[in-house]
LORO-133339 format. One record per atom (N, C-alpha, C): residue in three letters; y, z, x. Coordinates in steps of 0.05 Angstrom, whole numbers, padded with zeros to 5 digits, always signed. Layout:
% residues N
alaYZX/...
This chain:
% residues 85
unk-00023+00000+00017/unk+00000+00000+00000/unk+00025+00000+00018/unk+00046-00011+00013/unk+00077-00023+00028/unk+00092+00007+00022/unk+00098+00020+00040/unk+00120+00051+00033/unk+00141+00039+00037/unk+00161+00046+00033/unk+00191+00045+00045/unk+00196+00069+00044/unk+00218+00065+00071/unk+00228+00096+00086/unk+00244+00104+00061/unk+00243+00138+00068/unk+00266+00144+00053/unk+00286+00165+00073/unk+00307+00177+00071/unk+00322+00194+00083/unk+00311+00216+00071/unk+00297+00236+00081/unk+00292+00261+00079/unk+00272+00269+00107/unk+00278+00307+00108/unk+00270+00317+00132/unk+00242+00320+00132/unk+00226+00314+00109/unk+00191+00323+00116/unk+00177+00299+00104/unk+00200+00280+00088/unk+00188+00254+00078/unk+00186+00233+00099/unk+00167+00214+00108/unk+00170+00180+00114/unk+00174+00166+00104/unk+00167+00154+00080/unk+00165+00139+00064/unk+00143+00138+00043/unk+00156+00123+00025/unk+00139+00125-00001/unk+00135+00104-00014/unk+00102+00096-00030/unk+00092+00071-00039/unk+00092+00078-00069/unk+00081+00058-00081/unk+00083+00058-00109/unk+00063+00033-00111/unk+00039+00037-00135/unk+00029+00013-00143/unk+00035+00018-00176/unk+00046+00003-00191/unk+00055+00013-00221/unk+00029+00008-00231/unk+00008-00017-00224/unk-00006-00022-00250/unk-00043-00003-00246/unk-00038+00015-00220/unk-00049+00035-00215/unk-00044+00060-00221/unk-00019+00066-00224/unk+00008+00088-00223/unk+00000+00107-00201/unk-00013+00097-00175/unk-00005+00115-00153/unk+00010+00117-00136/unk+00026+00139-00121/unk+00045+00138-00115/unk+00030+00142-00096/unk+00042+00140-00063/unk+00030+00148-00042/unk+00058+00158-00018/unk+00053+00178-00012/unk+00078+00198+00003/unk+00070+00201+00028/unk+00081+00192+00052/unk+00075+00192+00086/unk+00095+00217+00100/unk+00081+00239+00102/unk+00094+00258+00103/unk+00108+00273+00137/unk+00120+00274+00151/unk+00126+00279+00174/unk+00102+00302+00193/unk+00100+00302+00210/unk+00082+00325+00224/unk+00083+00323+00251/unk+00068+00343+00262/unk+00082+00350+00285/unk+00064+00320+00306/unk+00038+00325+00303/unk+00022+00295+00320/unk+00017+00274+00304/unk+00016+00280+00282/unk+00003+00255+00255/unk+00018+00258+00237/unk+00026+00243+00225/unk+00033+00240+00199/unk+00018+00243+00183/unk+00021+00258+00152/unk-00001+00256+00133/unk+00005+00235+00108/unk-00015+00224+00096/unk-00005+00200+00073/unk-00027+00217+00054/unk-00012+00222+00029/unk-00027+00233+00007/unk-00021+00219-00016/unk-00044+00208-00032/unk-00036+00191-00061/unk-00038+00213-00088/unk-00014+00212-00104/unk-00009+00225-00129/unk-00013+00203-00152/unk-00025+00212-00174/unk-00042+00190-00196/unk-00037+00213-00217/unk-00033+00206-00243/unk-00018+00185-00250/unk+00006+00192-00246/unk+00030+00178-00237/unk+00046+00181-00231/unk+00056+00152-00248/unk+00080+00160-00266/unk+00093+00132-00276/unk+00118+00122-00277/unk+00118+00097-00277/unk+00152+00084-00260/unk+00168+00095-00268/unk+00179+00116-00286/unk+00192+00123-00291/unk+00204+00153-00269/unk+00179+00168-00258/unk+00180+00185-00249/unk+00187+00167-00218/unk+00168+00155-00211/unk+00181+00138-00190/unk+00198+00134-00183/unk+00217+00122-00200/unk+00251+00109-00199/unk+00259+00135-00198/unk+00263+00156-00208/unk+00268+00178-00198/unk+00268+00190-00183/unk+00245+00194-00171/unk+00240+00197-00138/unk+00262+00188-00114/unk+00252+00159-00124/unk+00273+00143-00103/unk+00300+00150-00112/unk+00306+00152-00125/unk+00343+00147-00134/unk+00352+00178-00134/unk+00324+00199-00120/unk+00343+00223-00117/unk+00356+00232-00101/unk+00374+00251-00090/unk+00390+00262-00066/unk+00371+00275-00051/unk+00353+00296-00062/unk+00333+00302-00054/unk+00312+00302-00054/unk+00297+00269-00051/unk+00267+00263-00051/unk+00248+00285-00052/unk+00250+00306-00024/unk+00229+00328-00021/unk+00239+00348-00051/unk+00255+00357-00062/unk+00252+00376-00077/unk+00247+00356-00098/unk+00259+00332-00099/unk+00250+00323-00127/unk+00219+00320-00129/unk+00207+00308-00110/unk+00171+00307-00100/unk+00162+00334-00112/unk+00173+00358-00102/unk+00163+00376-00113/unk+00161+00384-00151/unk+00186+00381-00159/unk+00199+00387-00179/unk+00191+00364-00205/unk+00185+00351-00195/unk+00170+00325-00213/unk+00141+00309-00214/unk+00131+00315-00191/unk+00105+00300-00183/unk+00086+00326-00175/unk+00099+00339-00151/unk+00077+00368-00152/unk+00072+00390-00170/unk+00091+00386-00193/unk+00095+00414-00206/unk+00072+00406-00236/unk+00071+00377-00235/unk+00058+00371-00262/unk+00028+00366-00253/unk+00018+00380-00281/unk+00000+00387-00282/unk-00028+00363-00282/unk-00018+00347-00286/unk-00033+00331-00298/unk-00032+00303-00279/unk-00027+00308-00251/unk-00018+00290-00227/unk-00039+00307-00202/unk-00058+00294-00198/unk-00076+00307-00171/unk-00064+00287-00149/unk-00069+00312-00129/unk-00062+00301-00094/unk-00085+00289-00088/unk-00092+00273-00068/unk-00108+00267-00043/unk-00102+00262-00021/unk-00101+00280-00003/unk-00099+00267+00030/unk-00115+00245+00034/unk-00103+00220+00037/unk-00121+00193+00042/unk-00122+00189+00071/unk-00099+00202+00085/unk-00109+00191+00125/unk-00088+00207+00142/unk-00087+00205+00163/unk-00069+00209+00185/unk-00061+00194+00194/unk-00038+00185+00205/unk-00019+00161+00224/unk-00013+00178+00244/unk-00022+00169+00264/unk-00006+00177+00290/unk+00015+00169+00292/unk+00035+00180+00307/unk+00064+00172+00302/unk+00070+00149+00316/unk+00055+00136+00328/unk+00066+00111+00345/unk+00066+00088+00323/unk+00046+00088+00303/unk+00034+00072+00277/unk+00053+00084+00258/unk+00067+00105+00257/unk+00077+00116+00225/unk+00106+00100+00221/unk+00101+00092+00190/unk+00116+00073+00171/unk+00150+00076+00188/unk+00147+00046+00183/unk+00182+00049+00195/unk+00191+00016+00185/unk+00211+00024+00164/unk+00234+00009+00151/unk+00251-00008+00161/
């Protein structure tokens, strides 16, 4: 899946497949990066995401807090490989 960067301090970038509704989040770390996919996740909540000031609290506040949206750690990126815009 294609992320684009976003500006935030623990985010990389973030994918979206709509007619899957998973979102997928590349998260900063200290040797690897982590990429975790959130399902169902819908464009609505998406466009939100992106269009917020604060991606990480919105991530939290909209995608982690609902109940009805499971995580999966899908890999690690070493940082030489991690997403760049």
């Amino acid at each position: 899946m294609e992320r684009t960067a976003v500006n935030s301090s623990h985010i990389v970038a973030i994918g979206y497949d709509e007619p899957t509704r998973v979102l997928e989040v590349e998260f900063k770390g200290a040797l690897h990066n982590r990429v975790y996919r959130y399902a169902p996740v819908s464009p609505q909540q998406h466009s939100e995401l992106m269009a917020a000031e604060s991606v990480g609290r919105t991530l939290n506040a909209l995608i982690k807090s609902d109940p009805h949206i499971t995580a999966v750690q899908v890999e690690l990126v070493p940082k030489a490989e991690a997403s760049r815009s």
